[in-house]
C-alpha positions as CSV (number, residue, x, y, z in Angstrom):
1,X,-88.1,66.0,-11.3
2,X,-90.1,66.6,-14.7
3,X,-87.1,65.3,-16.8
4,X,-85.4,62.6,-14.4
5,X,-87.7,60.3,-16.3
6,X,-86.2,61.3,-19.4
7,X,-83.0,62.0,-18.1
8,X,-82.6,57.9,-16.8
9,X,-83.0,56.6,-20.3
10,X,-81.6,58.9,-21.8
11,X,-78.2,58.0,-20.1
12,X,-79.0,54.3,-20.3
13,X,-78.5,54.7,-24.3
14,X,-76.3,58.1,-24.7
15,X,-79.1,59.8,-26.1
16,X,-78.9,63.3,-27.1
17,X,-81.0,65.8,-25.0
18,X,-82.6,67.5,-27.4
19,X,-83.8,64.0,-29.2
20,X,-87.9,63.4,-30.5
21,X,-90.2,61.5,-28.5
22,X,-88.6,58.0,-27.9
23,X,-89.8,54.2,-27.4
24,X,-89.0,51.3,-25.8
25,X,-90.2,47.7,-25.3
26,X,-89.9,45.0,-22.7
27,X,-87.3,42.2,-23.6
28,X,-90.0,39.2,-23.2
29,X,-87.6,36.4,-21.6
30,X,-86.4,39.0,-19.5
31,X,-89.7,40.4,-17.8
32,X,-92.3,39.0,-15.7
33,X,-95.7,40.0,-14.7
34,X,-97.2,38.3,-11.8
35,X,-100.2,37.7,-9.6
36,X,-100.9,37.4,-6.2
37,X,-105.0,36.3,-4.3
38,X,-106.4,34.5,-2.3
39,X,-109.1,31.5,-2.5
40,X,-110.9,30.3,0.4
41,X,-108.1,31.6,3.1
42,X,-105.2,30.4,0.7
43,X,-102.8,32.6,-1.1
44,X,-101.9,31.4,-4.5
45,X,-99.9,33.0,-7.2
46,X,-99.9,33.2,-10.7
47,X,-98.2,34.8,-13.9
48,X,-99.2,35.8,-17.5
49,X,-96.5,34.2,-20.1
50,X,-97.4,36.9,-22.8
51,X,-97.5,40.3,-22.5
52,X,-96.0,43.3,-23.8
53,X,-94.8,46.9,-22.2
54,X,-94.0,49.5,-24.8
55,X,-93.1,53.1,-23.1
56,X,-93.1,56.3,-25.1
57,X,-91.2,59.4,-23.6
58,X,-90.6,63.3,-24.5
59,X,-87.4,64.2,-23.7
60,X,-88.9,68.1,-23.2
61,X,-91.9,66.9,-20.9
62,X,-91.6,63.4,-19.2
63,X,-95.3,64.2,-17.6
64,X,-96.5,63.0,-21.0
65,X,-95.0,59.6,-21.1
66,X,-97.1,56.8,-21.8
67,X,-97.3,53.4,-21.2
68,X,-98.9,50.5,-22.8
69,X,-99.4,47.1,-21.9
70,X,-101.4,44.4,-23.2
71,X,-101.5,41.3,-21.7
72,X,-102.6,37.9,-23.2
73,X,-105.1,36.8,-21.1
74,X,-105.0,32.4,-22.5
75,X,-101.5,33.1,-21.4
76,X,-102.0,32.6,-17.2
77,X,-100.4,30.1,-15.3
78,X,-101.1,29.5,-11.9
79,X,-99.6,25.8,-12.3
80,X,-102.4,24.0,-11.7
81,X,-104.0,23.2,-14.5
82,X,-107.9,22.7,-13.6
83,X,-107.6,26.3,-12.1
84,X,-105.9,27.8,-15.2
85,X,-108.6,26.1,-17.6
86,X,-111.3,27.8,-15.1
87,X,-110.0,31.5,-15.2
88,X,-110.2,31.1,-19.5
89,X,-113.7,30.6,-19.1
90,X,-116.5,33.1,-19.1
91,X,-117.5,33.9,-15.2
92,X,-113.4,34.6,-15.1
93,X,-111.8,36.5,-17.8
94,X,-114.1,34.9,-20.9
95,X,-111.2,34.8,-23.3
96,X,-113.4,33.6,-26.1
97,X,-115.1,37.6,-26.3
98,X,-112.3,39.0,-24.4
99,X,-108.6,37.6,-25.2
100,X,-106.5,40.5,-24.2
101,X,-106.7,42.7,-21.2
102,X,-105.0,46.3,-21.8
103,X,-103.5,49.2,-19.4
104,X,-102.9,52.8,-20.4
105,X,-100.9,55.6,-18.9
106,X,-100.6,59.0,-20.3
107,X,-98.6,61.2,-17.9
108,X,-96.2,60.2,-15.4
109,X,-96.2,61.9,-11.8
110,X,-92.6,62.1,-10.1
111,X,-92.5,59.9,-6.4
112,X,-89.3,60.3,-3.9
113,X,-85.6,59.3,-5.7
114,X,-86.8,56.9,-8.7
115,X,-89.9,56.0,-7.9
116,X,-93.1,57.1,-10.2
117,X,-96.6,57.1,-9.8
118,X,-99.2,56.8,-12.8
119,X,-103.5,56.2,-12.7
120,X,-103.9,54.1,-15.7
121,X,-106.9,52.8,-17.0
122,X,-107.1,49.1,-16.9
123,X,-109.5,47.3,-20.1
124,X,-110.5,44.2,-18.6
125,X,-113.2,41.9,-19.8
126,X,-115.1,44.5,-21.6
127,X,-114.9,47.0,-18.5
128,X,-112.6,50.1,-18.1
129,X,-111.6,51.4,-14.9
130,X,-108.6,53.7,-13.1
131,X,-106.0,51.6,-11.7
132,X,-102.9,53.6,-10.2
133,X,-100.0,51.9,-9.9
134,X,-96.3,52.9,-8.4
135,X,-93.0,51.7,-9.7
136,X,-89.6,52.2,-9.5
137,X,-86.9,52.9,-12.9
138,X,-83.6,52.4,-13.3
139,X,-80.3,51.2,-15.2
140,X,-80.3,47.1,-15.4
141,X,-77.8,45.5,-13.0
142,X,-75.2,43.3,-14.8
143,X,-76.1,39.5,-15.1
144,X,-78.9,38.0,-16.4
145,X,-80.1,41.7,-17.2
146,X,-79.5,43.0,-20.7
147,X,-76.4,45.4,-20.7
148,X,-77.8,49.1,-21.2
149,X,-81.1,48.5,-20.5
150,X,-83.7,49.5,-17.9
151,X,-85.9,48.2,-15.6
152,X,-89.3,49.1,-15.1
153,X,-90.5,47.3,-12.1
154,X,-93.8,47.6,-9.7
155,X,-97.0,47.0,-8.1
156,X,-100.5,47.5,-8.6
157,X,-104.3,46.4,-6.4
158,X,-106.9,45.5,-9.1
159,X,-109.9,44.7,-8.0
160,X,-111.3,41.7,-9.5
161,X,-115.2,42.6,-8.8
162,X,-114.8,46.4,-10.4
163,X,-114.3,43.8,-14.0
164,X,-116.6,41.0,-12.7
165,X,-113.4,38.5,-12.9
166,X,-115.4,35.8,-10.7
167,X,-118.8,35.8,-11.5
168,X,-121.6,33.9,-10.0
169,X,-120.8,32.1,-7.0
170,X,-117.5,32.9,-7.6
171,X,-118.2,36.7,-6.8
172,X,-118.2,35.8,-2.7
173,X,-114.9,38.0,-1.7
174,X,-115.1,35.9,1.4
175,X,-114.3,32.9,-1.0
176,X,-111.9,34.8,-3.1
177,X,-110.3,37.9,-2.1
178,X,-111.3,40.6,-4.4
179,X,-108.2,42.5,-4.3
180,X,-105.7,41.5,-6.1
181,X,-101.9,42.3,-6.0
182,X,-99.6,42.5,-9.4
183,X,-96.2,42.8,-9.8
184,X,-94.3,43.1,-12.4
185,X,-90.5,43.6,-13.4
186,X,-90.0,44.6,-16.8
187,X,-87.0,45.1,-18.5
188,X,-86.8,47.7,-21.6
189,X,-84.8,47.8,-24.4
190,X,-84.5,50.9,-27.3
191,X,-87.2,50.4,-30.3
């Protein structure tokens, strides 16, 4: 199971087994990451317009892959407009002292078929915390998908209170959920 990781991009691109650490990057237009809570009983959703996925991989140890993300926080869109203006401001994700928010894996732990597991650390808002997360990776389907490519797709529970994302009266998780659930599907393309 070590090098199925390796062994799915390497077959994406015809790379050569014994080839150095590797990289790829998410094809923006092609990619989503989204958000799912809940405010006062209501679910809403919401996305992030900028962001970035870079994975790095060993083809002799795929336990040491790494993954990056940085998300542009002034990016969210929740499409409402006086709630998006609210979550740039400081008892939300103070994007004036904290613009970007930042995940980190080292090390990749092998789930059942092509499913992975990872415990990142989440950099939100001045805070750092482990956030694990479970995905699935695999060849693109044809389409809208970029030809030879992957997809690196998921979820994750952040909780919102562990970075004080709704501060104040806004830190009731009666009035808004404090758990909340991001998915993302991420396509990746050779660096």
């Amino acid at each position: 199971m070590k090098r199925a990781f390796i062994a799915i991009l390497a077959a994406a691109w015809s790379l050569p087994a014994s080839a150095e650490t590797s990289a790829w990057a998410s094809a923006a237009d092609r990619s989503s990451l989204t958000f799912a809570a809940v405010f006062d009983g209501v679910d809403f959703e919401g996305r992030f317009e900028t962001f970035s996925v870079e994975v790095t991989a060993d083809p002799e140890d795929a336990v040491t892959a790494g993954l990056d993300v940085r998300v542009t926080l002034a990016s969210v869109n929740t499409e409402n407009e006086e709630r998006d203006t609210a979550l740039l401001e400081a008892e939300w994700f103070d994007v004036a002292r904290h613009p970007e928010a930042r995940y980190v894996v080292k090390g990749l732990a092998p789930g059942v078929t092509r499913t992975w597991r990872a415990n990142g650390e989440l950099s939100l808002k001045g805070r750092t915390a482990q956030v694990p997360l479970e995905f699935d990776l695999g060849p693109a389907d044809g389409g809208v998908r970029l030809v030879g490519s992957l997809v690196l797709a998921g979820t994750a529970v952040v909780d919102r209170l562990a970075f004080a994302v709704g501060e104040g009266e806004w830190a009731d998780p009666e009035l808004i959920g404090s758990e909340i659930q991001v998915s993302f599907d991420v396509v990746l393309v050779p660096r």
